[in-house]
C-alpha positions in Angstrom: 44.7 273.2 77.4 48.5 273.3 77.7 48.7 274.5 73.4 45.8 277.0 74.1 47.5 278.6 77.1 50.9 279.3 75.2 49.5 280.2 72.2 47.5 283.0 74.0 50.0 284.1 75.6 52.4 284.3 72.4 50.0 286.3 71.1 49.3 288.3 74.0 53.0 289.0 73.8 53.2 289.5 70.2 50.5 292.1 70.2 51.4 294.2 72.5 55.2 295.5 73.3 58.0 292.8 73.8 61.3 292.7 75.8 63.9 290.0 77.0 67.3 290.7 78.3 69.8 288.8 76.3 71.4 291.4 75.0 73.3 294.0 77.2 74.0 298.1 76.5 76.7 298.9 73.8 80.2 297.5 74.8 78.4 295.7 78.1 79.6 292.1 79.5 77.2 290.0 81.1 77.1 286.8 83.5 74.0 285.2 83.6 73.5 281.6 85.7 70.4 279.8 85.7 69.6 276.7 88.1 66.2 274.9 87.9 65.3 271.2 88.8 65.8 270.1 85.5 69.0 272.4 84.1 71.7 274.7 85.3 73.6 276.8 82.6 76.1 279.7 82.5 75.9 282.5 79.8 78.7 284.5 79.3 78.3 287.8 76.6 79.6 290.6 74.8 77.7 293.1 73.2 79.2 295.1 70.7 76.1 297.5 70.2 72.2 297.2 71.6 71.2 295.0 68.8 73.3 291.9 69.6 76.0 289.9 71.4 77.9 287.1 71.2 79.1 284.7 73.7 80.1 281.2 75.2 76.8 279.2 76.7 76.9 276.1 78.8 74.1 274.2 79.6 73.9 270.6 81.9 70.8 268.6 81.7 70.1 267.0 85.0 67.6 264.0 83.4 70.2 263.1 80.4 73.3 263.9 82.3 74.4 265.4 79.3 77.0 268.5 78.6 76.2 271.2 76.0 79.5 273.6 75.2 78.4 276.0 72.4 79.1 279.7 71.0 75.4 281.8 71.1 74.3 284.9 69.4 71.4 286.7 70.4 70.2 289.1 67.9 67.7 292.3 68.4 64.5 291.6 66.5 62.1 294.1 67.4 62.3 297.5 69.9 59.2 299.3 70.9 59.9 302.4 73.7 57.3 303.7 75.5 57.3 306.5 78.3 56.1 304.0 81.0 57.4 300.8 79.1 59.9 298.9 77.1 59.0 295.8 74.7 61.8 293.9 72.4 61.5 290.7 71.1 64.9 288.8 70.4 66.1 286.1 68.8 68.6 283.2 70.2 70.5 281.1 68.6 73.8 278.7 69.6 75.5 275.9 67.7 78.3 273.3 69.5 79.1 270.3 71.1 76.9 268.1 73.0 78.9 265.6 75.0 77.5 262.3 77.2 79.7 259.5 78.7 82.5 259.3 75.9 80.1 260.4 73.2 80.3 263.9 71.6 77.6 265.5 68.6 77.1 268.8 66.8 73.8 270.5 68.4 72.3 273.7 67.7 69.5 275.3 69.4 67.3 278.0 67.8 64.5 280.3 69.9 62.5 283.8 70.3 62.8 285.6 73.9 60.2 288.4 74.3 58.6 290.5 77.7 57.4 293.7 78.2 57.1 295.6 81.1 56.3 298.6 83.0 57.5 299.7 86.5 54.5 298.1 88.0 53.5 295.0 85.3 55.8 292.2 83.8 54.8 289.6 81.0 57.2 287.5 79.0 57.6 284.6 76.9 60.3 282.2 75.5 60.9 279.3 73.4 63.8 277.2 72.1 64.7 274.0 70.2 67.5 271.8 70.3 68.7 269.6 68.1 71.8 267.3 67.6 73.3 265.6 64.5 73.1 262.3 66.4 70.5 261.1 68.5 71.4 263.4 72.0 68.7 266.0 71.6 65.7 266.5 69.6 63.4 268.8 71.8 61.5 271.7 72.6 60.9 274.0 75.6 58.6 277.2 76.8 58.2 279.1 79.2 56.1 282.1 80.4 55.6 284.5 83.5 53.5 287.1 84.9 54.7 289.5 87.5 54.1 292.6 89.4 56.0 295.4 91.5 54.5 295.8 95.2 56.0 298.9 95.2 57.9 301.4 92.5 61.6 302.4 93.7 63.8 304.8 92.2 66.8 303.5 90.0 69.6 303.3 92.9 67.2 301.7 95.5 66.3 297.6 95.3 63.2 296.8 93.3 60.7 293.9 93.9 58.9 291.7 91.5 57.0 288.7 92.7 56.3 286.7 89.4 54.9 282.8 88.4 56.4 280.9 85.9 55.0 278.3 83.5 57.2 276.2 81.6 56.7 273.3 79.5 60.4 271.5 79.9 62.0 269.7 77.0 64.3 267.4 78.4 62.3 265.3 80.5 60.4 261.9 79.4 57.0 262.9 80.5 55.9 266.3 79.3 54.0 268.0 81.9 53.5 271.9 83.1 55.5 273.3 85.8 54.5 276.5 88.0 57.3 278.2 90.1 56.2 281.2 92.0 59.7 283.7 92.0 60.5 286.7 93.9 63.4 288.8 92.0 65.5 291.5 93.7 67.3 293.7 91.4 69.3 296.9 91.9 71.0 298.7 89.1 72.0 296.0 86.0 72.2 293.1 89.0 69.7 290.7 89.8 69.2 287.2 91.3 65.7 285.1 91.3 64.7 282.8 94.1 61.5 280.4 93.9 60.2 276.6 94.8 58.3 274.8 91.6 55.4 273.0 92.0 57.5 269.9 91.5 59.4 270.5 95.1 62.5 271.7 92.5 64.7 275.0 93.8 65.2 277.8 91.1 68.0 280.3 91.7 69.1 282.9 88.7 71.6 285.1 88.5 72.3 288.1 86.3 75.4 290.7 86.2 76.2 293.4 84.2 79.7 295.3 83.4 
């Protein structure tokens, strides 16, 4: 049930017009902090033009108390612009130091980010693998969400998405599906992300753009 859900939504995805956010506009810096019951991570970034960025990504996972320090591009795979819509598909990748206690390895982490979305409908999908030299990290994780606008503002006013997540998370022993209803308030390039997973865990994201 859990591969059949993903898979349709991957192609759901794939099939129609794609678009995550890890990439800024041309010559933007962006802050991005995520916080979830099982990880909290800062993302800082550069883009030198729309089609990728560069940048400095920490990561702490709560279950293996372990550090990740590591430099990640993001890299513009696909574009599609509609009149009513937007779809890219992107693809992440990061290679550093895990540390743990008094123990350091070389990781890497490899993954696709994808969504599209209209003023009034949201769908997106991600994945990502990690992987250390040692024995620190050898997993993968997904996650998808559905969302919709109860209302269309214009551009300068604060919009509205309530959305539910599914994820599938790595770093934990027993793999299980989690579902975190979210409401995100953005105005302009800004946005933060409240919601309460069905595992009594507190998400809180947070995205700025210069």
């Amino acid at each position: 049930m859990k591969k059949n859900l993903f898979s349709y939504l991957t192609i759901l995805l794939i099939s129609t017009n794609l678009a995550a956010r890890p990439i800024s506009y041309s010559g933007g810096k962006t802050v991005m902090q995520q916080n979830d019951g099982f990880k909290n991570s800062l993302h800082l970034h550069y883009s030198p033009n729309y089609k990728y960025s560069l940048g400095y990504k920490y990561e702490y996972h709560k279950s293996q108390k372990l550090n990740l320090h590591s430099a990640q591009l993001n890299n513009l795979v696909k574009r599609w612009n509609r009149p009513a819509a937007q779809g890219n598909i992107y693809l992440k990748s990061a290679l550093g130091n895990a540390h743990k206690d008094s123990h350091n390895q070389l990781f890497a982490f490899t993954g696709l980010a994808a969504d599209f979305e209209t003023r009034k409908y949201f769908i997106a999908y991600t994945n990502k693998y990690y992987a250390s030299r040692g024995n620190m990290l050898n997993y993968y994780e997904q996650k998808a969400r559905i969302g919709i606008a109860p209302y269309v503002a214009n551009y300068k006013n604060i919009h509205t998405w309530l959305m539910l997540q599914i994820s599938e998370p790595g770093n934990i022993t027993n793999k299980q599906i989690i579902t975190t209803p979210i409401i995100r308030l953005f105005k302009g390039a800004n946005l933060i992300e409240l919601g309460f997973s069905s595992n009594k865990k507190l998400l809180f994201n947070f995205i700025a753009r210069f």
